[in-house]
C-alpha positions in Angstrom: 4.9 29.3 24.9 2.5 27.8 22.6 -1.4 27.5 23.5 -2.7 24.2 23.6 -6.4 23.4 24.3 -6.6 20.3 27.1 -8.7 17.2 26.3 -9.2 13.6 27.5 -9.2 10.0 26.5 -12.4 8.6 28.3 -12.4 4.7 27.2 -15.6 2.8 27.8 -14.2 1.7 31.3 -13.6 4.3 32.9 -10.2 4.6 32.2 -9.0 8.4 31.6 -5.6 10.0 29.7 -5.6 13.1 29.2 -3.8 15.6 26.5 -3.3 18.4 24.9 -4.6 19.1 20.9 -2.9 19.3 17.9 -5.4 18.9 15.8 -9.6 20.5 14.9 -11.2 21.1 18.1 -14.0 19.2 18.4 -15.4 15.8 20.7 -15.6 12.7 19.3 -15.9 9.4 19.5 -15.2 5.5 18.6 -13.4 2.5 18.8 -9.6 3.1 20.4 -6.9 0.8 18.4 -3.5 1.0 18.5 -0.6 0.9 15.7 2.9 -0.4 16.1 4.3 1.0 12.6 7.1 3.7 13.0 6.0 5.9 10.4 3.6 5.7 7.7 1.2 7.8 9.1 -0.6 9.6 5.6 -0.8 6.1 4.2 -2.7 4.9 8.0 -4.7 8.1 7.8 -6.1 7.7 4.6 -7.0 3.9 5.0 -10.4 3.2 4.9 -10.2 0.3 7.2 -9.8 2.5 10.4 -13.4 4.4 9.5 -15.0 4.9 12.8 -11.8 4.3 14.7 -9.7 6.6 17.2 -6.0 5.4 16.1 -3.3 5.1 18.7 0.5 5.3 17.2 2.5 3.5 19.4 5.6 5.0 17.7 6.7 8.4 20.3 6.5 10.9 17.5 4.1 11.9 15.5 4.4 14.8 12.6 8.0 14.9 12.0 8.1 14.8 8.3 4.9 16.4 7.6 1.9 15.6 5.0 2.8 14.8 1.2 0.7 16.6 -1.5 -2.6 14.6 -2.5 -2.2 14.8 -6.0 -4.5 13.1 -8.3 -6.4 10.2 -7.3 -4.4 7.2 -8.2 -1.2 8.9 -9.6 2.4 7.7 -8.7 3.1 11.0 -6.7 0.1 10.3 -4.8 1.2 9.3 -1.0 -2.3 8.8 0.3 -4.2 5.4 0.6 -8.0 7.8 0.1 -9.5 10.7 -1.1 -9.9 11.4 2.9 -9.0 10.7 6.8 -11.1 7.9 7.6 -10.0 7.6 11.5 -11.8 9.8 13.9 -8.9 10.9 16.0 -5.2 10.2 16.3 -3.5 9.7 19.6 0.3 10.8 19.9 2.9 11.1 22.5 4.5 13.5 21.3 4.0 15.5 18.3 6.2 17.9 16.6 5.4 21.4 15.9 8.6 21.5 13.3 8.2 18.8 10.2 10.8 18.6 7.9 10.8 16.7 4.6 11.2 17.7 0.5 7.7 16.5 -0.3 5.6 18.3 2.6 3.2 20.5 1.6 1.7 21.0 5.2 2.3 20.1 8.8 0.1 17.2 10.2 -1.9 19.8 12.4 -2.8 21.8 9.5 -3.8 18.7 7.4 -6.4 17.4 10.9 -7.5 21.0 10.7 -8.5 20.8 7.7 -10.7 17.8 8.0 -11.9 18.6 10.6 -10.3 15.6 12.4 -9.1 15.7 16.3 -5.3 14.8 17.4 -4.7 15.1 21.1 -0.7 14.7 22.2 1.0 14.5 25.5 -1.0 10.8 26.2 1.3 7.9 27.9 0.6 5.9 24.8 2.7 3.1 26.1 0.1 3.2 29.3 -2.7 3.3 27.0 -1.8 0.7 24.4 -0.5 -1.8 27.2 -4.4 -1.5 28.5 -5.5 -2.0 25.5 -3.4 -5.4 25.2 -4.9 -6.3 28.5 -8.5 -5.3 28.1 -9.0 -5.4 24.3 -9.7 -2.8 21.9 -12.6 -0.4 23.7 -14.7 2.3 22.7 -13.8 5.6 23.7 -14.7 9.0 23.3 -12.4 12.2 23.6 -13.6 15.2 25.3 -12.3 18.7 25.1 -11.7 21.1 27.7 -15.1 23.5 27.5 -17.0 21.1 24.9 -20.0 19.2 25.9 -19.2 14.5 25.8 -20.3 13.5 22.4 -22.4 10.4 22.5 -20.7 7.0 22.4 -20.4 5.5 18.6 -19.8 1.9 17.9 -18.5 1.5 14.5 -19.0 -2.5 14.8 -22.8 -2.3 14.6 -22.7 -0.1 11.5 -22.0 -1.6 7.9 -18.8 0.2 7.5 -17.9 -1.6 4.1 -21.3 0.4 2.7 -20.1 3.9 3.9 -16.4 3.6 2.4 -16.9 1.6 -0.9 -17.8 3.4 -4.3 -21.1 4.5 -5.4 -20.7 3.4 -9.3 -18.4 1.8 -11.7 -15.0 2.8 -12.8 -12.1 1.2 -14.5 -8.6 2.1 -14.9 -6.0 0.9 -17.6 -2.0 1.3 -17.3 -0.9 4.2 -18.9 2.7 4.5 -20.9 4.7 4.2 -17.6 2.0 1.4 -16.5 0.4 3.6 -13.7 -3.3 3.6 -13.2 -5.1 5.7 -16.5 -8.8 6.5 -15.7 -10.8 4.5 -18.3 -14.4 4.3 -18.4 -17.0 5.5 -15.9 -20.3 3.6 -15.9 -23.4 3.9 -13.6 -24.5 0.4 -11.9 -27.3 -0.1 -15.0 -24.7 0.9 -17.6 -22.4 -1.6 -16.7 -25.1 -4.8 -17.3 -23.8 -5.8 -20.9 -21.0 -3.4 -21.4 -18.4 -4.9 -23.5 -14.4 -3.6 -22.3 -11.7 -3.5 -24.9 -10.4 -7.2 -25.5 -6.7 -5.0 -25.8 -6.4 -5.8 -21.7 -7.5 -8.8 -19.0 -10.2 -7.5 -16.9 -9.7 -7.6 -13.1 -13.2 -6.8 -11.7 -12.6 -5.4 -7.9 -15.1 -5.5 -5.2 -14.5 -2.1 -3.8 -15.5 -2.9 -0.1 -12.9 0.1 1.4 -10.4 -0.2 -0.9 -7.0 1.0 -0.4 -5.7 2.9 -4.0 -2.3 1.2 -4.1 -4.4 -2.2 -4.4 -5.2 -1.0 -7.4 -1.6 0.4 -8.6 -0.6 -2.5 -7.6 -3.0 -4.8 -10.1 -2.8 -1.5 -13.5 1.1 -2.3 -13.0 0.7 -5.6 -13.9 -0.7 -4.7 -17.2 -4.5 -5.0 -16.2 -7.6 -3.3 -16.9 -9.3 -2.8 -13.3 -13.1 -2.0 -13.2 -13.3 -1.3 -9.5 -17.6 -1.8 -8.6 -19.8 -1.5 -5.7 -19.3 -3.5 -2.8 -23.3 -4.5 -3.5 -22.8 -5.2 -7.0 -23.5 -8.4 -8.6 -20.2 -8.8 -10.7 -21.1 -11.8 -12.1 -23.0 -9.7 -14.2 -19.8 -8.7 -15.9 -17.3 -9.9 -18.5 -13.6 -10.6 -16.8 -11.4 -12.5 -16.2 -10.8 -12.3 -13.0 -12.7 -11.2 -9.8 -10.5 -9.2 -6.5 -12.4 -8.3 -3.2 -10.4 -5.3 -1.3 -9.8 -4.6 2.0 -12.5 -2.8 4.3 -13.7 -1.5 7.4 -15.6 -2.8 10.1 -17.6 -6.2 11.1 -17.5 -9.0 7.8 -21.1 -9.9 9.3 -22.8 -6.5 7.6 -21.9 -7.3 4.1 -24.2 -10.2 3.3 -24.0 -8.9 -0.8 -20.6 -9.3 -1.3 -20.8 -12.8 0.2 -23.9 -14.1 -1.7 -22.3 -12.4 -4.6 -19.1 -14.5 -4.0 -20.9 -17.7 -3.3 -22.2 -17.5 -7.0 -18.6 -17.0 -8.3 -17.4 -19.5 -6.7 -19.7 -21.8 -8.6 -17.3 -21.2 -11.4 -13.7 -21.5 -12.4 -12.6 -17.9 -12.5 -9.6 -17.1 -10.7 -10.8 -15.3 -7.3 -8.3 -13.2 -4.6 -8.6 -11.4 -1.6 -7.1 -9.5 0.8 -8.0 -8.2 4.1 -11.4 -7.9 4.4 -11.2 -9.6 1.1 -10.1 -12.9 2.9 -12.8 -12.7 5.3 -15.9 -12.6 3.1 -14.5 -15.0 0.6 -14.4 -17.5 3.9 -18.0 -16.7 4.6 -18.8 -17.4 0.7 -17.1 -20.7 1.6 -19.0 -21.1 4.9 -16.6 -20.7 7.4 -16.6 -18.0 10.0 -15.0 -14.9 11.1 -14.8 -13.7 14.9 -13.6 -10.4 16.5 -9.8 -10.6 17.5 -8.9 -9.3 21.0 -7.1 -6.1 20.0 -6.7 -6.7 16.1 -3.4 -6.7 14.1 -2.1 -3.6 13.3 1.2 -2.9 12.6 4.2 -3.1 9.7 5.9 -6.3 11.4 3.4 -9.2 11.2 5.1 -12.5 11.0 3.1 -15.2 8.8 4.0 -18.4 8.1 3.0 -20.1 4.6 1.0 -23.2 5.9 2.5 -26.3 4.7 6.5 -24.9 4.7 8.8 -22.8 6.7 8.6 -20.0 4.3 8.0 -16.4 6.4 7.2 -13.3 5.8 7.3 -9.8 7.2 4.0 -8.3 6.8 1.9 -4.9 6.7 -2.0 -5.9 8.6 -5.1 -3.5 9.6 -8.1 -5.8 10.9 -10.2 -6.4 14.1 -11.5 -9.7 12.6 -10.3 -12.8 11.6 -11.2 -16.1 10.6 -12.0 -19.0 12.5 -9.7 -22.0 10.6 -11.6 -24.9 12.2 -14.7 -23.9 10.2 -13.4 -24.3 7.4 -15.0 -26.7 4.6 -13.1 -30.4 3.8 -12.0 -28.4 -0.1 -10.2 -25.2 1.7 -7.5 -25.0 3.7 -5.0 -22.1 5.3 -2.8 -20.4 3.2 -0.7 -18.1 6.1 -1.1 -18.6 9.9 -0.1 -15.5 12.0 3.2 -16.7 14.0 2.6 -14.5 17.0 -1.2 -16.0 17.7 -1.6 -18.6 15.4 -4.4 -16.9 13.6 -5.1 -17.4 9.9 -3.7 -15.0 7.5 -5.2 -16.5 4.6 -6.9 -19.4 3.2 -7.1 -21.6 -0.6 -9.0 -23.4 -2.2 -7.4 -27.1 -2.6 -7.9 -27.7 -6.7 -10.0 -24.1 -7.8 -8.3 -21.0 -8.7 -9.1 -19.5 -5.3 -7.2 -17.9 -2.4 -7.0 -14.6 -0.5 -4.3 -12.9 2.2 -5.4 -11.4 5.5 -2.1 -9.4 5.6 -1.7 -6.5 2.8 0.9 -7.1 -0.2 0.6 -4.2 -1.7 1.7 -2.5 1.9 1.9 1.0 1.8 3.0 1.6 3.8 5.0 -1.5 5.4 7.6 -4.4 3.8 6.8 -5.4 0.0 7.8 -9.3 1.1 4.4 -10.5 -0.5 3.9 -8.2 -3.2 4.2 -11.1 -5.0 0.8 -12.5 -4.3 -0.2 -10.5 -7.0 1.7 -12.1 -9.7 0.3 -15.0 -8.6 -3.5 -14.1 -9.1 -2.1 -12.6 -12.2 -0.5 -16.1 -13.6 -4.1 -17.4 -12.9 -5.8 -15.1 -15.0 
């Protein structure tokens, strides 16, 4: 019979599940979300959108089909959406100790082991994640049998967006099968004045958490990418067009990117974002962003393209969204969420502008919107 250390679930109200572990031994804490995909789970791991957050998979089983290799950053064979786990805990309820599939090169435990990341199992997850629908997404910690209660973390007063973006200046070009090639590698001081090869577009990308098939997805398209800080002041660079990523955490913290987009926006270069990406570039246009309930999580979104019964099947991660009656007169919505009636995107009426709250380039999730990115590419 197999050893299994105990632990609990303590959420912020008092509220207790306990488990057993699967994962590193250690206490934690952070906000508790849940996930409705049914699998998916290196891509989910590896997204730096969850930093700070203890993920809940609604879906029974978790570890099944074990943990593809990492391979290098960016290539085809590379499964992961990071270099690195960004949640702080996942929460099964029921994980399997047997994984089968061709490409695992470890089991799930091992791979939490090795990051040092907690997974507790044996947790009424359909319990936890109906509360969770009630009450809202919580703060929790997770507490192991013999360990002292760590202190309580609150990712949503942190700047998140600082702690998962990149540090300098990279670019990538499509290589003879069109997959992301490393190009050059710049400092922030280097890049002032640098002059890319006029052989590709240039796609500048706010990194503010990016996910790596967001930029796949843009190299396949036969683009250079020079992903930058999300602090940066890319209007400092030559390109042709300007992409703000996904993220993590409150929209609020990063007042750079904003001010940084208000300049662009001044202009006439095209402009897309998505996720985090959609939020900031509504702030740029004054509008606001508020906390959602619970969040949107999941590979089965349904939007609606505003203006027509077109609908899509989408792939979301975010705890905020924007408020549509803030608006300014020149933008409007571009996708409204059909379950709430959130937005899901927004345009601007007559300039090359728009962003997507869901994610196009999925990963994992439905590829019904992938092409929003042939659209930002016709604008270029």
């Amino acid at each position: 019979m197999r050893e299994t250390k105990r632990a609990v679930l303590i959420l912020e109200d008092g509220t207790r599940f306990e488990g057993k572990s699967f994962g590193f031994e250690a206490s934690t804490s952070g906000e508790v979300v849940f996930n409705t995909a049914m699998t998916g789970y290196p891509e989910s791991l590896t997204d730096p959108s969850y930093e700070g957050q203890i993920l809940v998979a609604t879906y029974p089983l978790g570890g099944n089909y074990g943990v593809p290799p990492a391979g290098p950053e960016l290539s085809d064979s590379d499964y992961m959406e990071g270099s690195r786990i960004h949640p702080r805990a996942l929460i099964l309820q029921d994980y399997s100790w047997s994984h089968s599939h061709w490409l695992a090169e470890r089991s799930l435990a091992q791979w939490l082991e090795d990051e040092k990341i907690p997974g507790i199992y044996d947790i009424d997850t359909r319990a936890l994640t109906k509360h969770l629908r009630d009450s809202g997404s919580m703060l929790g910690k997770i507490v192991f049998e013999g360990l002292d209660e760590p202190e309580v973390y609150d990712p949503n007063v942190e700047n998140l967006v600082a702690k998962t973006s990149c540090t300098d200046i990279k670019s990538y070009v499509p290589d003879a099968d069109g997959l992301p090639a490393e190009g050059v590698h710049l400092s922030t001081d280097e890049a002032c004045g640098y002059k890319f090869d006029p052989k590709f577009k240039t796609v500048v990308l706010v990194d503010c958490g990016v996910k790596h098939n967001i930029i796949r997805c843009l190299v396949k398209r036969g683009v250079r990418v020079v992903r930058v800080p999300w602090n940066f002041d890319f209007n400092q660079l030559e390109c042709d067009g300007i992409f703000v990523s996904n993220g993590p955490g409150n929209p609020d913290f990063a007042t750079d990117t904003v001010e940084n987009l208000r300049k662009a926006l001044k202009g006439e270069k095209p402009v897309c974002g998505i996720c985090m990406g959609n939020q900031l570039l509504a702030k740029a246009a004054g509008a606001n962003t508020y906390k959602l309930k619970y969040g949107h999580r999941s590979h089965n979104q349904p939007v609606r393209q505003a203006g027509s019964e077109r609908c899509f099947v989408t792939s979301q991660n975010h705890g905020f969204a924007v408020d549509n009656d803030t608006l300014p007169a020149e933008w409007e919505p571009l996708f409204i969420n059909m379950n709430d009636g959130t937005n899901e995107g927004i345009r601007h009426k007559w300039k090359p502008f728009f962003s997507a709250q869901f994610h196009p380039e999925a990963s994992s999730g439905p590829e019904d919107t992938t092409f929003l990115f042939d659209e930002f590419i016709k604008l270029l």
